[in-house]
N, C-alpha and C positions, 0 to 999 in steps of 0.2 A: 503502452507500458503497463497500469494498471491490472489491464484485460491479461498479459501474458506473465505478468509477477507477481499479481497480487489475488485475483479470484479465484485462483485453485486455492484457497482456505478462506479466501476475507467475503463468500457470497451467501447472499439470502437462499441459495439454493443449496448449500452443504449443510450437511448436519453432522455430531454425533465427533466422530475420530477422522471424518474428511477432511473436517476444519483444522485439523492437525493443532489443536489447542488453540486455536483463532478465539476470542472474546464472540459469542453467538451475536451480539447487538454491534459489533464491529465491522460493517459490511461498505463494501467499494462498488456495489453494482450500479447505482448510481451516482451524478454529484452532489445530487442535492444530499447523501450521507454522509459527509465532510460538513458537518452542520455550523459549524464555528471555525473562527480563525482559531482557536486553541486545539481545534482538530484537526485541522487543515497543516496547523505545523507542527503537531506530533507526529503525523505521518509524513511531512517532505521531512524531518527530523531522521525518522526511522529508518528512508527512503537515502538519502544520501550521506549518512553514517554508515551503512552499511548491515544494521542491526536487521533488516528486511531486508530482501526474503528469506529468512533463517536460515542458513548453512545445513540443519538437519535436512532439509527436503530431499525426496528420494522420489523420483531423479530430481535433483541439484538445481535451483533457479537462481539466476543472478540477473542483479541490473548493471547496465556497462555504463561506463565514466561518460558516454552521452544523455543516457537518459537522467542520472545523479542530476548532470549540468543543467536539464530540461528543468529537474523538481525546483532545484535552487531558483534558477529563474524564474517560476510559476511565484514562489515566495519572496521574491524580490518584488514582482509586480503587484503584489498584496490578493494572490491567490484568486487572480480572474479566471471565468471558466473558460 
């Protein structure tokens, strides 16, 4: 899910207007970049509120009410890899 919602702006390999306003130090290529649990639930946060992947993107990315269900879970479990 990551790899297909989240790296077209959130990676160490974009720069500039690819990142589509991405935070430049805010990057998902790896996990060890979810450095904290207060990072790790801002983005299952982002991830299954809905506020990720922005509606702006063109073309259009969505995450489906399974993979929400996957984040929740990952956060339930206290964000095992």
């Amino acid at each position: 899910m990551v790899t297909r919602t989240c790296l077209s702006c959130h990676s160490e390999n974009k720069v500039g207007a690819d990142r589509h306003l991405a935070p430049a130090d805010l990057n998902y290529d790896r996990f060890a970049s979810l450095t904290s649990t207060a990072v790790r639930s801002a983005f299952a946060d982002a991830i299954t509120s809905g506020r990720m992947p922005p509606t702006t993107l063109s073309p259009p990315v969505f995450t489906t009410a399974d993979e929400k269900t996957l984040v929740d879970r990952w956060r339930y479990c206290g964000y095992k890899p």
